[in-house]
N, C-alpha and C positions, 0 to 999 in steps of 0.2 A: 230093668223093667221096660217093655217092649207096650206102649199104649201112646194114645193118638189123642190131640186137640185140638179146636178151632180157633182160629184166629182173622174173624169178620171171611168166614167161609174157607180161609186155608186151612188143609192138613197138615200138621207139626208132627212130626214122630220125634217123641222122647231121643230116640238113638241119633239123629243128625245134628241137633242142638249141643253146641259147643258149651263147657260149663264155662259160667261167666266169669269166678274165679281167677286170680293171677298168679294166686301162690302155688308152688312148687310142692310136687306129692311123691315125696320120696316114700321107698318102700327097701326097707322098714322105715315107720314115719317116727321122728323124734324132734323134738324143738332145733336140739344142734344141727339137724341136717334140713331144717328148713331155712334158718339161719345161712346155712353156708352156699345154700343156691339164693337167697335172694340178689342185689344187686348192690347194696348196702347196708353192711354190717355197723349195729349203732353201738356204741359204747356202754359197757358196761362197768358194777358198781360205781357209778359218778353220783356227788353228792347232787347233782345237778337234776329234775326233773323234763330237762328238754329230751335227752333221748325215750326217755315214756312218751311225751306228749307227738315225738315224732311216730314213734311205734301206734299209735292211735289214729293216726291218717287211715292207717290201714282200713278200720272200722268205716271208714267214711267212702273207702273205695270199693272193698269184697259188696257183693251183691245177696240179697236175701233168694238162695234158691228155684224155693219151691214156684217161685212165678216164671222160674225160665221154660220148666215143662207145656208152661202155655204159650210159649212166644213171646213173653213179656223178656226182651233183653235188656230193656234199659230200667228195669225197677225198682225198688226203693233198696239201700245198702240197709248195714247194719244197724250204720251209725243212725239214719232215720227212723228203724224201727226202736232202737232202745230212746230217743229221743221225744219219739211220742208216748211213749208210755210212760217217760218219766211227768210228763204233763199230766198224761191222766191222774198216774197218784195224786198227781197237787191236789185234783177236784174230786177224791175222793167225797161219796155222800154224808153226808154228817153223822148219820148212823154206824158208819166202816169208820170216818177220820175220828171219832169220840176213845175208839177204844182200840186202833193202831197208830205205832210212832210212823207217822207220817216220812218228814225227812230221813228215815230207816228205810222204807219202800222207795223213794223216790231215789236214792244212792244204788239199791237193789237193782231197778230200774235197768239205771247208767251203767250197771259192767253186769249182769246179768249174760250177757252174750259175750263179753271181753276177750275171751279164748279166741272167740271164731277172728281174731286178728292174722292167726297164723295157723288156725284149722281149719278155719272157713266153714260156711254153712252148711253142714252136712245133712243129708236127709237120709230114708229107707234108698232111694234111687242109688245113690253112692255106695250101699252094700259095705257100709263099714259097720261090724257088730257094735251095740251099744255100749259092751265093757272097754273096747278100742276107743272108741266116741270118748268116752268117758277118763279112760286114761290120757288124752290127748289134750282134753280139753286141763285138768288138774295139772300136768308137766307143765303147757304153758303158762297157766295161772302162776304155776309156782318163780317161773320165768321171770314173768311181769314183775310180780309183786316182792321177787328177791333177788335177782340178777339187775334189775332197772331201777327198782324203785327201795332196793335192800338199805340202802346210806343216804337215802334221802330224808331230813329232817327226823332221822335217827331211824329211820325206818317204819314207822309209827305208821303211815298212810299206807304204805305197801302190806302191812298188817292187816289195817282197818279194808281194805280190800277186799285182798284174799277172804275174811272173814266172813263180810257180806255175801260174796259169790257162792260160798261153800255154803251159807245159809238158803240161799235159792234152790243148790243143787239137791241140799237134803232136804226139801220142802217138810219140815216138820212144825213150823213157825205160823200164829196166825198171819204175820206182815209177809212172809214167802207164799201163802196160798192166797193171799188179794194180789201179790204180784204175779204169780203165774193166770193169775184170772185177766188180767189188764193184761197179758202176753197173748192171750186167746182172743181179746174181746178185739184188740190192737189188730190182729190179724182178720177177723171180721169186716171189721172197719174198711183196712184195704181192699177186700176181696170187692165188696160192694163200689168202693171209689177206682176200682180197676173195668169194672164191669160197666161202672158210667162211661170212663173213660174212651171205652169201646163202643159205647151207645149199646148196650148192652146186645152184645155183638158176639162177645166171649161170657161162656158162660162157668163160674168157676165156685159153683155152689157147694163141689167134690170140699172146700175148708168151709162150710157151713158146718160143718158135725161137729167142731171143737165147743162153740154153747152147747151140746150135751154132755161135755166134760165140764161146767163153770160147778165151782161151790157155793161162793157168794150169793145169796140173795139178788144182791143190791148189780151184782155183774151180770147176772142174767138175764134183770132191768134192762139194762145197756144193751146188752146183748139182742133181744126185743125189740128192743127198739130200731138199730139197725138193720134188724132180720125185715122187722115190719117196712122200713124205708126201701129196701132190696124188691118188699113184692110190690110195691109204689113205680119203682122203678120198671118192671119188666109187666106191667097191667096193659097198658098200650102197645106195647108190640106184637108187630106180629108172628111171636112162636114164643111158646112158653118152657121157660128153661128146664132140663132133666137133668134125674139125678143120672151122673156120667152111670158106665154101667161099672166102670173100675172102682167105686169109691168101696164099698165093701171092703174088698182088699184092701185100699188104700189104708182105710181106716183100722181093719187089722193092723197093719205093717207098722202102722203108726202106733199101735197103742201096743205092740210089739219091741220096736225100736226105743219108745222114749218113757216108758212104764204110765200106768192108767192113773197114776196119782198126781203127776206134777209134768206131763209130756208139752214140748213145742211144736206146734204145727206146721211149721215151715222151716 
């Protein structure tokens, strides 16, 4: 994708923006050949939980994408986005926490993204097709949660994992469509706290469109409410933010890429 954004009056072309990414892209991509270019290889079947927990740095270091297209190099990882959203479940509203298993969302949450430890953040930019996206993301899981975590305390949690994740991925579940709504809202959230950051300088309204994918009632609330803080923010200044003229597209590609039912915005 060949399109341009501002950052406090610079032009960024998508094409000169290095991915922020450290891990290796082998082609053909496979778990063992990303394994075999990193720099250390951790130990496998160990009844021991430390090499998982080492393997999870990773989540702490990969970067969340979709904000590099803006100039945003140093932005929040992984491990921050699935960290706030494990928060948000907590407060779910009493209306949503009555009638979902709460600590079920909140686990969802926490490895919801766990793949991108050695997939990394992939978006429409990256031009990997969704069924590829997909099988990349399942290999590792299978990785994680049986190569690492297979003989740990009999295997039981690398189970209870894998299970969860696969539960987010086939959003068929009421507790998997409040968590991909707290994935949307989560992303909201930043676009607005990235746009203060800039004094709202940068304008990155192109992820406003995800609250018209929200199901929840109660997430929409949310949703609202932030949107409404966003035009709080940009009332005073002087020039009023457009919608980019790529986001159309964008938003095709997007609802293309990650299907219109359960897709990730970033």
């Amino acid at each position: 994708m060949d399109a341009e954004s501002s950052d406090k009056g610079t032009q960024v072309s998508f094409k000169t923006i290095p991915h922020t990414s450290t891990l290796p892209r082998p082609d053909p991509w496979s778990v063992g050949a990303v394994l075999a270019a990193l720099p250390h290889r951790l130990p496998e079947n160990s009844t021991s939980p430390i090499p998982f927990f080492h393997m999870v740095e990773r989540l702490k270091c990969e970067k969340r994408e979709g904000w590099r297209r803006f100039g945003i190099k140093d932005g929040e990882s992984i491990a921050d986005h699935m960290y706030r959203m494990s928060i948000m479940t907590m407060l779910a509203p009493p209306a949503l926490s009555s009638r979902l298993d709460i600590p079920r969302c909140t686990k969802m949450a926490l490895v919801h993204d766990m793949a991108e430890a050695l997939v990394g953040d992939l978006t429409p930019v990256d031009k990997v097709p969704k069924v590829e996206k997909s099988r990349r993301e399942a290999e590792t899981m299978d990785y994680l949660c049986n190569s690492l975590l297979g003989k740990v305390h009999g295997g039981e949690n690398g189970a209870s994992i894998r299970k969860i994740w696969q539960e987010y991925e086939d959003s068929e579940t009421a507790e998997s469509h409040f968590v991909h709504d707290v994935d949307k809202v989560e992303l909201i959230l930043q676009m607005v706290e990235y746009e203060r950051a800039h004094d709202a300088t940068l304008d990155l309204r192109e992820f406003s469109w995800v609250a018209e994918r929200l199901i929840l009632p109660e997430m929409k609330d949310w949703a609202q409410e932030i949107l409404d803080e966003r035009t709080r923010l940009w009332e005073n200044k002087p020039v009023t933010p457009k919608q980019p003229k790529e986001v159309k597209t964008l938003q095709e590609q997007q609802d293309q890429y990650y299907g219109e039912s359960n897709g990730k915005a970033v």
